[in-house]
C-alpha positions as CSV (number, residue, x, y, z in Angstrom):
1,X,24.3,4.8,12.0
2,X,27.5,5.3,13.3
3,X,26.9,9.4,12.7
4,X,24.2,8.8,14.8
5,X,26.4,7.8,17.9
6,X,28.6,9.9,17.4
7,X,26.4,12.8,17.7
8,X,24.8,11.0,20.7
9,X,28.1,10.4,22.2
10,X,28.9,14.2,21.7
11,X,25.4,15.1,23.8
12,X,23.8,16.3,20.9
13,X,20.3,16.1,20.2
14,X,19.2,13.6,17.6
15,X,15.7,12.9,16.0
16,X,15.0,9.6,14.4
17,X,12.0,9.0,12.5
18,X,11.0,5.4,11.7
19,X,8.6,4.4,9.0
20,X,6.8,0.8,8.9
21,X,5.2,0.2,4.9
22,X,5.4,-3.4,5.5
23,X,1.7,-4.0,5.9
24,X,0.9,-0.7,4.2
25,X,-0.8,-1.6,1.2
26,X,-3.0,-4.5,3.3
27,X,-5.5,-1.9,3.9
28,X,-6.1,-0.5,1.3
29,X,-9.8,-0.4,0.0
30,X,-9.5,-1.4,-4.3
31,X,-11.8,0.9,-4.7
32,X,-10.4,3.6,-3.0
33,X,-7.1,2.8,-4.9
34,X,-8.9,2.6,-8.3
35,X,-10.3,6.2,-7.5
36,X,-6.7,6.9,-6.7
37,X,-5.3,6.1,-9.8
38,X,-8.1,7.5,-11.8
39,X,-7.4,11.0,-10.2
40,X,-3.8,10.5,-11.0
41,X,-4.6,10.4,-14.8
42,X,-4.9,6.7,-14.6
43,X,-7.4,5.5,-17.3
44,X,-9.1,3.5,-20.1
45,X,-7.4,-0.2,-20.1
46,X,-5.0,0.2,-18.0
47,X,-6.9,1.2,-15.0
48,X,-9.9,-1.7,-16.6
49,X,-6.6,-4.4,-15.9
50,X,-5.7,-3.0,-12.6
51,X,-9.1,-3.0,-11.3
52,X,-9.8,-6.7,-13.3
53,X,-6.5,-7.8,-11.8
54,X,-7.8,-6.3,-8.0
55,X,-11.4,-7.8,-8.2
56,X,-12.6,-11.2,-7.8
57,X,-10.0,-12.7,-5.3
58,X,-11.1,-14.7,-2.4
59,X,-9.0,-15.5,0.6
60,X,-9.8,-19.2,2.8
61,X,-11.2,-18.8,6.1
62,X,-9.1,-20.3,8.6
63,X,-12.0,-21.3,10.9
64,X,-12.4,-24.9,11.0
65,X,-15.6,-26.9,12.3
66,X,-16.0,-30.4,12.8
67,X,-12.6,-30.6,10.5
68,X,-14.6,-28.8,7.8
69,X,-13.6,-25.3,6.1
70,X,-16.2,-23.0,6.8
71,X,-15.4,-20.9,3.0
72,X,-14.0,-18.6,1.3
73,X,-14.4,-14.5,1.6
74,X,-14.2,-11.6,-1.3
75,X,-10.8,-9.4,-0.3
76,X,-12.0,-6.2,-0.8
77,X,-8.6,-5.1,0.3
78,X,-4.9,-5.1,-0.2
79,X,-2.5,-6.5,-3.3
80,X,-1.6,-10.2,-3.7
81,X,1.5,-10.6,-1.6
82,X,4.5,-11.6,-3.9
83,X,2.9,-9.6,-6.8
84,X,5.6,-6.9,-8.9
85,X,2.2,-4.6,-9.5
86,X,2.0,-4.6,-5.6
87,X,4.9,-2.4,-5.0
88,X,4.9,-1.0,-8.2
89,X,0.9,0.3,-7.4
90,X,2.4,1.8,-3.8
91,X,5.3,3.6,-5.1
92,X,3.2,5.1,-8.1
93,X,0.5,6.3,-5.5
94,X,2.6,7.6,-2.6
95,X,5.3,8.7,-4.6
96,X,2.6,11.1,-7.0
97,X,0.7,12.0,-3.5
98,X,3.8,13.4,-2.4
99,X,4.7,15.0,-5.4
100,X,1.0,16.3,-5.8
101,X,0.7,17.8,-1.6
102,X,3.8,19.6,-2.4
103,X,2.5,21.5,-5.6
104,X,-0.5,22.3,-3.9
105,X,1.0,23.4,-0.6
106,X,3.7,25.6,-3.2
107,X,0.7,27.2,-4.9
């Protein structure tokens, strides 16, 4: 950071580029992250756990009436927050994207 100012203080142009993955994997569609992984050479039992571990899992609504819980939904999206295979899942994807745009873009 302190480069930074520096440079600024000098009159020099700098470009900063910031980069939000906090909500980044809340979005995701499992079964466009299971497709994912099965193009990345993700297969058999593995990929069987991941989506096992991804499917079935309801969230509460938060809408109350008359002091009553109106039910439960299917999340069709996202990673349970405070997982390890949350992170794990996003670096593997995004890290093997990357890696996978660049051969392409090479060839």
């Amino acid at each position: 950071m302190e480069e930074v100012t520096n440079y600024l203080d000098s009159g020099f142009p700098v470009d900063i580029k910031y980069l939000d993955f906090q909500k980044a994997f809340d979005k995701v569609p499992h079964k466009s992250l299971i497709d994912k992984l099965a193009t990345l050479g993700f297969g058999g039992d593995l990929l069987q756990w991941i989506a096992n571990w991804l499917s079935n899992r309801k969230q509460r609504l938060r809408v109350v009436i008359n002091g009553h819980c109106l039910g439960r939904e299917d999340v069709l999206s996202g990673v349970p927050q405070g997982s390890v295979l949350g992170p794990l899942l996003f670096v593997i994807l995004y890290t093997l994207t990357i890696l996978m745009t660049r051969l392409i873009v090479k060839f």
